[in-house]
Biopython code that builds the backbone (N, CA, C, O; Angstrom):
import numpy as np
from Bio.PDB.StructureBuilder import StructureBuilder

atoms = [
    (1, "UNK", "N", (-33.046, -0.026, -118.237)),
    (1, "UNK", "CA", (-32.690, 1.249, -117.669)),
    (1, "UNK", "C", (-31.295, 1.615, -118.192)),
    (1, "UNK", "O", (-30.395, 0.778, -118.256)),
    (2, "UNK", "N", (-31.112, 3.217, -118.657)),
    (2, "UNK", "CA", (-30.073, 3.128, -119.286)),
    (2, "UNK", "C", (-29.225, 3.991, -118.188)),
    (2, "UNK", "O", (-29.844, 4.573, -117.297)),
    (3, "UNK", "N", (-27.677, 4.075, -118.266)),
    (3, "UNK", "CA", (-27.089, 4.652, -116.971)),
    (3, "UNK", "C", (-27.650, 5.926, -117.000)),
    (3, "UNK", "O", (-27.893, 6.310, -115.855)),
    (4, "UNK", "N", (-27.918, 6.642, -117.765)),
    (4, "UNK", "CA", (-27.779, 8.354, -117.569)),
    (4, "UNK", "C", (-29.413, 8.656, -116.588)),
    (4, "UNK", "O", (-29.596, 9.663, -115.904)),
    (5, "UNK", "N", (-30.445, 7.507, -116.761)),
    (5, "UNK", "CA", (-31.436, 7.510, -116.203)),
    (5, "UNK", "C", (-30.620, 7.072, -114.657)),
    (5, "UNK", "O", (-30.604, 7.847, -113.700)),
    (6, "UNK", "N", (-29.991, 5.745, -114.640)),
    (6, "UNK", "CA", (-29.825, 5.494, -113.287)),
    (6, "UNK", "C", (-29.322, 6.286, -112.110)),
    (6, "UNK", "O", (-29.571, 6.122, -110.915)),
    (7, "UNK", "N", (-28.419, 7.347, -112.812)),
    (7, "UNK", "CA", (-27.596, 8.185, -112.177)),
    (7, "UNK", "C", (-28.185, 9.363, -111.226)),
    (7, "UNK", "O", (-27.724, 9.913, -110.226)),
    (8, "UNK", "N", (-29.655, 9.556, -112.106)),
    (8, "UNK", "CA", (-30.365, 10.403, -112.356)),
    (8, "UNK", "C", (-31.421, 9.953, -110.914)),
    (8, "UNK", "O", (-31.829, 10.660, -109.992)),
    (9, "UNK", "N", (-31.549, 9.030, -111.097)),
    (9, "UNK", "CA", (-32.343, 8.234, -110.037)),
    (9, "UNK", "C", (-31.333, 8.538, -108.813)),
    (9, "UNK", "O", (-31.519, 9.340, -107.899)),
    (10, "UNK", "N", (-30.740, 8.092, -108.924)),
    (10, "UNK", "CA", (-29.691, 7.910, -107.806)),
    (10, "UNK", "C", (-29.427, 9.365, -106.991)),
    (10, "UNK", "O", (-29.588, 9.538, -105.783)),
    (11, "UNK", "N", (-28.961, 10.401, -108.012)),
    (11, "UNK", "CA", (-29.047, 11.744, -107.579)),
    (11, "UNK", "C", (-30.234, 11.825, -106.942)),
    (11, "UNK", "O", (-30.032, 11.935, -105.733)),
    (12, "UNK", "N", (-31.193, 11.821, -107.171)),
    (12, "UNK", "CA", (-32.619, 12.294, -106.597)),
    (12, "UNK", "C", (-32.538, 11.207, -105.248)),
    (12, "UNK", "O", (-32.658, 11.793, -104.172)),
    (13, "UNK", "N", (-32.407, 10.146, -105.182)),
    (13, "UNK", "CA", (-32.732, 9.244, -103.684)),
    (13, "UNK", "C", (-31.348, 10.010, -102.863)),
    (13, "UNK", "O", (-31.589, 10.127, -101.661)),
    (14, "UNK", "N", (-30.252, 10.436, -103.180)),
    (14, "UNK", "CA", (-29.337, 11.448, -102.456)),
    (14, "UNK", "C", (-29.923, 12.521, -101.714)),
    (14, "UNK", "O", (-30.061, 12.687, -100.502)),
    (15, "UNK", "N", (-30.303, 13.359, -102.917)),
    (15, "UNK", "CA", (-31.316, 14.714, -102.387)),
    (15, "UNK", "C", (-32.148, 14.552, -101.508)),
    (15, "UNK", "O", (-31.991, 15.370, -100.602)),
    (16, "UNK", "N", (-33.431, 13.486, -101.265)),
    (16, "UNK", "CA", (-34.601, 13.311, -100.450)),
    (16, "UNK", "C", (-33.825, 12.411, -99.512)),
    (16, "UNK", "O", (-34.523, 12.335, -98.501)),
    (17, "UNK", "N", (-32.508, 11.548, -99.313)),
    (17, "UNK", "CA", (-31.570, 11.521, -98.244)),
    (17, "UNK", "C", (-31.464, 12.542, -97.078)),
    (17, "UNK", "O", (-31.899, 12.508, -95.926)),
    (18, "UNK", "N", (-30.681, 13.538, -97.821)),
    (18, "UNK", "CA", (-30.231, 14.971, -97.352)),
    (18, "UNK", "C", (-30.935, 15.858, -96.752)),
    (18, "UNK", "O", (-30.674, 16.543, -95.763)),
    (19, "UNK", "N", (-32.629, 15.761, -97.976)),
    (19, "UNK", "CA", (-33.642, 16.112, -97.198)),
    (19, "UNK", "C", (-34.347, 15.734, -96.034)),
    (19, "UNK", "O", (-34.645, 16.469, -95.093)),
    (20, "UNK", "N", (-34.560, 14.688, -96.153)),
    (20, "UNK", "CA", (-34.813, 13.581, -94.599)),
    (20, "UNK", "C", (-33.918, 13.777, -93.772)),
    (20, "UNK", "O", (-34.469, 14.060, -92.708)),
    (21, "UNK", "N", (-32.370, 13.788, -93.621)),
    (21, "UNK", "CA", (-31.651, 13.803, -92.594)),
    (21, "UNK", "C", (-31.300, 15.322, -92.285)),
    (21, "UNK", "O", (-30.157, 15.501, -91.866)),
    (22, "UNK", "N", (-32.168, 16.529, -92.438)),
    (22, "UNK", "CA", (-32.235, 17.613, -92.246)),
    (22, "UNK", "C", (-33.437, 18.005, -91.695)),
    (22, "UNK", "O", (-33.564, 18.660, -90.661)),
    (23, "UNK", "N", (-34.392, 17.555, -92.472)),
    (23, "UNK", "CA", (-35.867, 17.337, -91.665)),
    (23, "UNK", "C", (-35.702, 16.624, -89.720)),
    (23, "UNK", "O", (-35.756, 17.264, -88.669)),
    (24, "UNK", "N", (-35.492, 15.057, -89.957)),
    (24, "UNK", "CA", (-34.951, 14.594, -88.424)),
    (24, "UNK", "C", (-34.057, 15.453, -87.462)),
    (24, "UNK", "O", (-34.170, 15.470, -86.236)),
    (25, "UNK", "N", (-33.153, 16.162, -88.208)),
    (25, "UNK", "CA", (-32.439, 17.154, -87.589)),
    (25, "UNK", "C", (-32.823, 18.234, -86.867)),
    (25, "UNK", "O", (-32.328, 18.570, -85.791)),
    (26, "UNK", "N", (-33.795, 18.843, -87.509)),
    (26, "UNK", "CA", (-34.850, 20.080, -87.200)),
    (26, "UNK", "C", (-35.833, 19.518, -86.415)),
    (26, "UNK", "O", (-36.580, 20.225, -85.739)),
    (27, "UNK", "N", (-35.903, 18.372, -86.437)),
    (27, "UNK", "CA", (-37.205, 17.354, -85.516)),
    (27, "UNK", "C", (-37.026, 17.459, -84.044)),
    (27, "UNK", "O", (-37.596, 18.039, -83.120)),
    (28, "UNK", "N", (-35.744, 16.463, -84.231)),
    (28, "UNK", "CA", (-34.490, 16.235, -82.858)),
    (28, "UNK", "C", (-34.337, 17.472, -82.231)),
    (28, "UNK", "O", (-34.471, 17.373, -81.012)),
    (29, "UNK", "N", (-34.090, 18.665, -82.648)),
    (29, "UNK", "CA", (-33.675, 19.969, -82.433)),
    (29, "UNK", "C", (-34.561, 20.181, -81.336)),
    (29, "UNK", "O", (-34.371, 20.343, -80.131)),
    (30, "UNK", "N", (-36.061, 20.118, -82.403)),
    (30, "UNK", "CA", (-37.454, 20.868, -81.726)),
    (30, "UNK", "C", (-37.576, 19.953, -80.241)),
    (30, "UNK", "O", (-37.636, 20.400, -79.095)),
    (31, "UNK", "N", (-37.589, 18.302, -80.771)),
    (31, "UNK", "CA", (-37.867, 17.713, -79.174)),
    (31, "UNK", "C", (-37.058, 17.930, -78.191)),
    (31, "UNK", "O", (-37.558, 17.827, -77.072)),
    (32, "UNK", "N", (-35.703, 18.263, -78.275)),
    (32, "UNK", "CA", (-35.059, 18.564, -77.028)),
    (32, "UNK", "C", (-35.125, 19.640, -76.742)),
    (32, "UNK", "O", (-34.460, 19.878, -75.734)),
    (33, "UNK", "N", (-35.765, 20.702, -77.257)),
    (33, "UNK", "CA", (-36.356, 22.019, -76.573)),
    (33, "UNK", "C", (-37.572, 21.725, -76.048)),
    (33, "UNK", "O", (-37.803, 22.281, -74.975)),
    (34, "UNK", "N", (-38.176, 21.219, -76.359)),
    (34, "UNK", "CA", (-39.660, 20.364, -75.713)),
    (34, "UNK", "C", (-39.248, 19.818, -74.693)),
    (34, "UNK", "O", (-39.799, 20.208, -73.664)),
    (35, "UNK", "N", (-38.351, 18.927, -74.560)),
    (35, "UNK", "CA", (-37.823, 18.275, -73.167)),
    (35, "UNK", "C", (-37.081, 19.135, -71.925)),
    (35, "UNK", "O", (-37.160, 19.131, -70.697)),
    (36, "UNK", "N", (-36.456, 19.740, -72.755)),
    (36, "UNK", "CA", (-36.067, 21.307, -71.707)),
    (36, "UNK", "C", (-37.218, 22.361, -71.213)),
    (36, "UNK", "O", (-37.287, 22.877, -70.098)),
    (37, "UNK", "N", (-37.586, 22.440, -71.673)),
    (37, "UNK", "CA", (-38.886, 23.388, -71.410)),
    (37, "UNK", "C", (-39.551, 22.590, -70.890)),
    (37, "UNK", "O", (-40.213, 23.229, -70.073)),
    (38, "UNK", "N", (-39.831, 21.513, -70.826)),
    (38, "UNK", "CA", (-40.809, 20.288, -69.653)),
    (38, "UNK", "C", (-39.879, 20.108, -68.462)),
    (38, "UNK", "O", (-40.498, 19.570, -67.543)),
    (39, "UNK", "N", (-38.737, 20.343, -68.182)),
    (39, "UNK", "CA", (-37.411, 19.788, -67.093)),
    (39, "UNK", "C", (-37.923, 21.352, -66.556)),
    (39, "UNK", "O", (-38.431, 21.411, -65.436)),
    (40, "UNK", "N", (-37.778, 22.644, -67.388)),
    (40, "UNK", "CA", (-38.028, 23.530, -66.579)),
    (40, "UNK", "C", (-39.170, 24.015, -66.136)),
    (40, "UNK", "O", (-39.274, 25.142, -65.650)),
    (41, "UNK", "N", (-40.020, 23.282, -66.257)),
    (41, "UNK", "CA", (-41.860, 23.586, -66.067)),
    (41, "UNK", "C", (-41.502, 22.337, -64.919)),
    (41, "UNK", "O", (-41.021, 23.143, -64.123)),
    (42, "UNK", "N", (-41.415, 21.571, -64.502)),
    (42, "UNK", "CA", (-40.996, 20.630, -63.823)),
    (42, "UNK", "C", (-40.522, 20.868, -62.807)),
    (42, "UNK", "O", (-41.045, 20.285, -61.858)),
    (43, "UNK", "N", (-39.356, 21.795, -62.497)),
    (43, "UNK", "CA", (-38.735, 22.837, -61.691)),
    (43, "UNK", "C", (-39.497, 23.724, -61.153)),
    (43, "UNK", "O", (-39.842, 23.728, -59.971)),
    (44, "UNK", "N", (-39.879, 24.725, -62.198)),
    (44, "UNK", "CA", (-40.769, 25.640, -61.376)),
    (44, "UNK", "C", (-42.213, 24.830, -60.529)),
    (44, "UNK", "O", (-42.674, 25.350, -59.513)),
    (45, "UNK", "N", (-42.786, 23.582, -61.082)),
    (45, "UNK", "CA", (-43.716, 23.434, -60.317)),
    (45, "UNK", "C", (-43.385, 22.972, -59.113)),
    (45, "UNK", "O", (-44.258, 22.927, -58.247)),
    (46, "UNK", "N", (-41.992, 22.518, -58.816)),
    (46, "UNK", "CA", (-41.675, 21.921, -57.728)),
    (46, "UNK", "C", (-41.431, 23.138, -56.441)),
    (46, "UNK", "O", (-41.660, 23.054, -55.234)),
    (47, "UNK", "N", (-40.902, 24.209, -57.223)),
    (47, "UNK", "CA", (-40.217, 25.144, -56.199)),
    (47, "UNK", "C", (-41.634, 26.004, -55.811)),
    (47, "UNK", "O", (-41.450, 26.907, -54.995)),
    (48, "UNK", "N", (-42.956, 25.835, -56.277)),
    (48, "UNK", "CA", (-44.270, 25.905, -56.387)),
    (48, "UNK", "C", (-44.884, 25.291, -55.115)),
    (48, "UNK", "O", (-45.510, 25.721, -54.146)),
    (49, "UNK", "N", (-44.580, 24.487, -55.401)),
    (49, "UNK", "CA", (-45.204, 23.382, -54.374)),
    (49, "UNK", "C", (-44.555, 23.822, -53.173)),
    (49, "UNK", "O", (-45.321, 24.090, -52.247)),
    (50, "UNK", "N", (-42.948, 24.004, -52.902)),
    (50, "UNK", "CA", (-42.481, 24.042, -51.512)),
    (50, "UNK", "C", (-42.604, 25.040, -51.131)),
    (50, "UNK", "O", (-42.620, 25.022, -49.900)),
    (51, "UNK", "N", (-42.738, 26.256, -51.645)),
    (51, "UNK", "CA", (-43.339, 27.340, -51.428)),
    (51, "UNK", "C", (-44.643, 27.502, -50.787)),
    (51, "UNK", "O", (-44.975, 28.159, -49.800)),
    (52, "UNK", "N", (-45.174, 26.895, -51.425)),
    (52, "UNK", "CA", (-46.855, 26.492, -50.977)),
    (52, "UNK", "C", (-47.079, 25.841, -49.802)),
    (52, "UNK", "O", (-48.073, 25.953, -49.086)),
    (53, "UNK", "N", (-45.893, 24.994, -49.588)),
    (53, "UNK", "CA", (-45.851, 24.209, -48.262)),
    (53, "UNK", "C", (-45.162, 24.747, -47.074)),
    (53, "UNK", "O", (-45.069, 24.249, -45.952)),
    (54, "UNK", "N", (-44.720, 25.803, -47.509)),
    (54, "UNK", "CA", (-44.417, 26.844, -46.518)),
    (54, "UNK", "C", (-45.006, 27.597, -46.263)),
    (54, "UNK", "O", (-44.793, 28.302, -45.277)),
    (55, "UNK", "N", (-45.756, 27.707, -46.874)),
    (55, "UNK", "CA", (-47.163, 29.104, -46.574)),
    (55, "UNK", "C", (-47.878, 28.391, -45.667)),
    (55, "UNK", "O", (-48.152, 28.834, -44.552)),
    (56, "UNK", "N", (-48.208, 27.294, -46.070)),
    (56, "UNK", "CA", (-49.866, 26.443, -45.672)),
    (56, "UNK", "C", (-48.642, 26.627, -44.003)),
    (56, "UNK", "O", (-49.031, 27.387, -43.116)),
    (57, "UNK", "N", (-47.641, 26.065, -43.870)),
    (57, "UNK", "CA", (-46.974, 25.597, -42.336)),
    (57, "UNK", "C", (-47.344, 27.225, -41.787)),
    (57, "UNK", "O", (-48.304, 27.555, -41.090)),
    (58, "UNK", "N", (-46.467, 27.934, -42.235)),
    (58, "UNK", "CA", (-46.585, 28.708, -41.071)),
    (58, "UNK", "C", (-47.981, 29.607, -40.698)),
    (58, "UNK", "O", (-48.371, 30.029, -39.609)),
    (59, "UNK", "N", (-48.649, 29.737, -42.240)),
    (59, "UNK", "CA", (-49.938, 29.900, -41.628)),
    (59, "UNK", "C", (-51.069, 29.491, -41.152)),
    (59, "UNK", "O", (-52.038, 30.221, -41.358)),
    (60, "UNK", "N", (-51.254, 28.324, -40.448)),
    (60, "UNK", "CA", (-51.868, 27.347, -39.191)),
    (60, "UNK", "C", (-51.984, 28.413, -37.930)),
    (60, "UNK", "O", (-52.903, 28.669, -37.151)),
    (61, "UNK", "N", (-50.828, 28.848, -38.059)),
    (61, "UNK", "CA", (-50.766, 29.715, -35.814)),
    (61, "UNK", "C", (-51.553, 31.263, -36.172)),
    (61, "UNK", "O", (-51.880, 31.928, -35.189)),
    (62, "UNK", "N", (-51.799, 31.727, -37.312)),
    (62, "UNK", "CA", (-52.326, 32.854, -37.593)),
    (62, "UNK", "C", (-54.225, 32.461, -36.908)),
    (62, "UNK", "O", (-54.925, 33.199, -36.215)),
    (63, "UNK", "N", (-54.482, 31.363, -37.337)),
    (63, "UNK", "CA", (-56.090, 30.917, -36.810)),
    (63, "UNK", "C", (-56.307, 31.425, -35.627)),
    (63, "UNK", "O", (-57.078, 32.287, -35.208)),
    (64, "UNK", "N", (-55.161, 30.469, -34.943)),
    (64, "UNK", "CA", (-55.034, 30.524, -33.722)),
    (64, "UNK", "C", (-54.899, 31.651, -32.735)),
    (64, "UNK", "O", (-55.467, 31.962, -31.688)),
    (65, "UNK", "N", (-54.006, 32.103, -33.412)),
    (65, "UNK", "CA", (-53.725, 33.987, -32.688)),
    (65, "UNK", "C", (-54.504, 34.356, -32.577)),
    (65, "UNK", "O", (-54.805, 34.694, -31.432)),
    (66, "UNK", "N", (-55.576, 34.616, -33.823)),
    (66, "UNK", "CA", (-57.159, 35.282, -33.924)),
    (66, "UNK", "C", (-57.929, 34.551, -33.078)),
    (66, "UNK", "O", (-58.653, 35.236, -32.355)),
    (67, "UNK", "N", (-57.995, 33.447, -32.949)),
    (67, "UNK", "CA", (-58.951, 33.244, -32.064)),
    (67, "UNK", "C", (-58.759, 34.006, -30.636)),
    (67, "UNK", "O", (-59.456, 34.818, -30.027)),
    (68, "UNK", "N", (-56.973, 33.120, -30.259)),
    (68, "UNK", "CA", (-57.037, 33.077, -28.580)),
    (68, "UNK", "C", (-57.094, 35.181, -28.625)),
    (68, "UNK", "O", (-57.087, 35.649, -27.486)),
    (69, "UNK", "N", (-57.124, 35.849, -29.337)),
    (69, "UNK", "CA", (-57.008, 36.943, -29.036)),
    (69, "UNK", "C", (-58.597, 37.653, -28.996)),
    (69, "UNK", "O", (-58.842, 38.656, -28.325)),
    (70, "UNK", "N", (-59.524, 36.999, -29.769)),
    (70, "UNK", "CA", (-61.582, 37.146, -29.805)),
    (70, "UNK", "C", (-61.245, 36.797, -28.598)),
    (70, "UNK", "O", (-60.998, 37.796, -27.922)),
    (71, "UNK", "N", (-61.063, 35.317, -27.736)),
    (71, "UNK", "CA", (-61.334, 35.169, -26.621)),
    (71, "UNK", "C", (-60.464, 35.976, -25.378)),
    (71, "UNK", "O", (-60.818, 36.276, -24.238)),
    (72, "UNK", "N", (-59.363, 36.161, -25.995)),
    (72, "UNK", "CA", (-59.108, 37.690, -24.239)),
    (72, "UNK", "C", (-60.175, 38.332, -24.426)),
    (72, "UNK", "O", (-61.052, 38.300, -23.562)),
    (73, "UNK", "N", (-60.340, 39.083, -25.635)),
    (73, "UNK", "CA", (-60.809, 40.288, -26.007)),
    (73, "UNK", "C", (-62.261, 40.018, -24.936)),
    (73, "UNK", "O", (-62.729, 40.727, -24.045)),
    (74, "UNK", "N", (-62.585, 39.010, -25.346)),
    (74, "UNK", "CA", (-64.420, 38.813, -24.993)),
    (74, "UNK", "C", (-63.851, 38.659, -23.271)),
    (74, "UNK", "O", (-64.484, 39.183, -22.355)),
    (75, "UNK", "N", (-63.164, 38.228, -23.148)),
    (75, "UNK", "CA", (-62.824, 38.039, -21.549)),
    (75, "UNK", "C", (-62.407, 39.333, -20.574)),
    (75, "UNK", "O", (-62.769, 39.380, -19.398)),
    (76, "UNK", "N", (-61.540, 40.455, -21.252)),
    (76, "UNK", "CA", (-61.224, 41.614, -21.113)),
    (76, "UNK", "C", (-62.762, 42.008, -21.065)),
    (76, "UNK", "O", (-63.075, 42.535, -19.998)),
    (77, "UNK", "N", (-63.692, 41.882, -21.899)),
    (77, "UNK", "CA", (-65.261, 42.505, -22.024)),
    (77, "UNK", "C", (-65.650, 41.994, -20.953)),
    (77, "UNK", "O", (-65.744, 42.866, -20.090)),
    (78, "UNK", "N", (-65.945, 40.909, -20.561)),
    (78, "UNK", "CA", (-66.727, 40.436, -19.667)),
    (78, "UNK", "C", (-66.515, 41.194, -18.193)),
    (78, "UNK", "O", (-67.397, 41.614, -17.444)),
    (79, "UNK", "N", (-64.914, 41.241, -17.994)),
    (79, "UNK", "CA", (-64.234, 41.451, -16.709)),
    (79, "UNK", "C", (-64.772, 43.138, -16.546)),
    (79, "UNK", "O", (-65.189, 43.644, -15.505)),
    (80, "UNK", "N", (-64.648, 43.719, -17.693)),
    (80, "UNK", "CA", (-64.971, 45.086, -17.336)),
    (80, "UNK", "C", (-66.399, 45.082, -16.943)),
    (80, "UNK", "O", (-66.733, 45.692, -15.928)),
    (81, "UNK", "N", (-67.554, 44.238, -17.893)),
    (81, "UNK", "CA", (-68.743, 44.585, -17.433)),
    (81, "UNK", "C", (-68.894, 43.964, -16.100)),
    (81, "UNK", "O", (-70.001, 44.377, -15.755)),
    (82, "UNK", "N", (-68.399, 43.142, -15.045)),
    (82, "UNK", "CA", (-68.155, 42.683, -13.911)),
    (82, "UNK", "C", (-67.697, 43.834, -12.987)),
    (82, "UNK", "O", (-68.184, 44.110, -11.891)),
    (83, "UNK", "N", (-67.100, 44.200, -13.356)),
    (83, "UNK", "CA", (-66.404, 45.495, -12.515)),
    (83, "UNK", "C", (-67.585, 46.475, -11.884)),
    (83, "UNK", "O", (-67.277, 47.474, -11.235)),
]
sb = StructureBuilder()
sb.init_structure("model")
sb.init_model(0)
sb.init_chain("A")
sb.init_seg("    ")
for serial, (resi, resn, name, xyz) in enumerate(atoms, 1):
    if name == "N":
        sb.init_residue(resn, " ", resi, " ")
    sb.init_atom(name, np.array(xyz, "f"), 0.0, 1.0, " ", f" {name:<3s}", serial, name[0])
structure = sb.get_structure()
């Protein structure tokens, strides 16, 4: 191998260096936007959920209202047809 070849070599394993550690760069870049965008999908499903668990709580006594209010109602009915 004569130097002007080796040099030549050498330049080129530099370049596809430079290229590789620009490529990983743009890699790294992309996964920590991937990881952010999963932290914030993560977030919203949580504030999802407690939301949800506030709905489901307070709407339990809504059943209830409706019912105990069919049964005045039917009881108010009854009392009048008694009358």
């Amino acid at each position: 191998m004569t130097p002007p070849e080796s040099s030549a070599i050498a330049l080129e394993l530099e370049r596809l260096r430079g290229a590789m550690e620009a490529g990983f760069a743009r890699v790294d870049g992309q996964l920590a936007l991937l990881v952010q965008r999963g932290d914030q999908t993560d977030k919203t499903l949580d504030d999802h959920e407690k939301r949800l668990d506030a709905l489901e709580r307070t709407r339990w006594p809504l059943a209830s209202i409706g019912a105990l209010t069919g049964v005045a109602a039917l009881g108010v009915a009854v009392w009048e047809m008694a009358r």
